[in-house]
C-alpha positions in Angstrom: 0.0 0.0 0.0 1.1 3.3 -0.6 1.4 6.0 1.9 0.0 9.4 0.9 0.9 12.3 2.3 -1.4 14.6 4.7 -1.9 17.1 6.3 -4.0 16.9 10.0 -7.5 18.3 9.9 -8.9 19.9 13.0 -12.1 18.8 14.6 -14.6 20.8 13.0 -13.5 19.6 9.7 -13.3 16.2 10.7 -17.0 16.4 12.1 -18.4 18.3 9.4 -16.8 15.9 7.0 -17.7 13.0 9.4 -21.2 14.3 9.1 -21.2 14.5 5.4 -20.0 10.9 4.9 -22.9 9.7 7.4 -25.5 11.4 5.1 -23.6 9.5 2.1 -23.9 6.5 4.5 -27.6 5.6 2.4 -28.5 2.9 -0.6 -31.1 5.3 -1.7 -29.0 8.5 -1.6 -25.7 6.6 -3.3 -27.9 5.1 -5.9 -29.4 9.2 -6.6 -26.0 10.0 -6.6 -24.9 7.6 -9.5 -27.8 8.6 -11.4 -27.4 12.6 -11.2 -23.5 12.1 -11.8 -24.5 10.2 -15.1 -27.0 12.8 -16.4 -27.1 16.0 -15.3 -30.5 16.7 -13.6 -33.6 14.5 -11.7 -36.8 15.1 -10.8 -38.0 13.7 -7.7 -40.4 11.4 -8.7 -37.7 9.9 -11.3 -35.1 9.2 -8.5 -38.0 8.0 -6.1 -38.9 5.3 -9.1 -35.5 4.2 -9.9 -34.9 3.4 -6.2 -38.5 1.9 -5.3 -39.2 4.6 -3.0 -42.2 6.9 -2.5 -41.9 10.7 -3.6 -42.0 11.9 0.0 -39.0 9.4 0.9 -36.8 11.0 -2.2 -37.5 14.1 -1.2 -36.3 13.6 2.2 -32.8 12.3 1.2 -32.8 14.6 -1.0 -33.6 17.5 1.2 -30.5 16.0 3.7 -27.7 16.0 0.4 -28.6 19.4 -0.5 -28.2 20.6 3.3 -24.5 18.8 2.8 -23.8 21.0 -0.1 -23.6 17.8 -2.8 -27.3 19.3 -4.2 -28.9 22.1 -5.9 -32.6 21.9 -6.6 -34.6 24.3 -9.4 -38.4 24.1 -9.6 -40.1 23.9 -12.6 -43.7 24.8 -11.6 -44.6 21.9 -9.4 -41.3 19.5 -10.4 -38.0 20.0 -8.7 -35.2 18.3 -10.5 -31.9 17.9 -8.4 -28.0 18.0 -9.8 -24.9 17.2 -7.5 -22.7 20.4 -7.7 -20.0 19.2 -5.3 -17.5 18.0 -7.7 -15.7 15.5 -5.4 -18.9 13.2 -5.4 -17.9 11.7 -8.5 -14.1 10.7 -6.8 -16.0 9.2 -4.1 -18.4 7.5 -6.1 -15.7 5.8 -8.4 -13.9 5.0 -4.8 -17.2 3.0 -4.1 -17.8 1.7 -7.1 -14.2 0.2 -7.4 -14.2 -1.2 -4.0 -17.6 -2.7 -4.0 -19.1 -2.4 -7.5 -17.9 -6.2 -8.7 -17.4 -7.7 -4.9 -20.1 -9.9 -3.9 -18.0 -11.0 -0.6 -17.9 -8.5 2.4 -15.0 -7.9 4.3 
């Protein structure tokens, strides 16, 4: 293994980001995540269907990513479509993906 170098957070950037990686911490919200960072913007009620969950569920992790800072929302009349705009999602993601995407064993 390689050893990177780093340099020592303090506390409140180690909760904050602590706090951020437990909202991550989700199926639902890593599986909206994938979809947004494929195409650009969702409505709820698309991400709500493509993870088998009710609008009002959506909405809710939705509502707790965007109060991370990995979300903006625009409404369009009655429809609010969501697109990540933190742009180290997509490392993290393909961290994820690598790590788990073709594992079927845990560790």
């Amino acid at each position: 293994m390689t050893k990177r170098k780093t340099s020592e957070m303090d506390g409140e950037a180690l909760n904050q980001a602590a706090e951020c990686l437990r909202t991550l911490a989700h199926p639902h919200r890593l599986k909206m995540i994938q979809l947004m960072l494929g195409d650009t913007t969702h409505s709820v009620s698309e991400l709500a269907e493509a993870c088998g969950i009710t609008q009002p569920q959506a909405s809710e992790h939705l509502r707790l990513m965007q109060r991370c800072g990995f979300l903006l929302s625009v409404r369009d009349g009655r429809a609010v479509y969501y697109e990540v705009c933190e742009p180290h999602l997509a490392s993290i993601m393909t961290c994820i993906e690598e790590r788990f995407g073709n594992a079927p064993t845990k560790r």
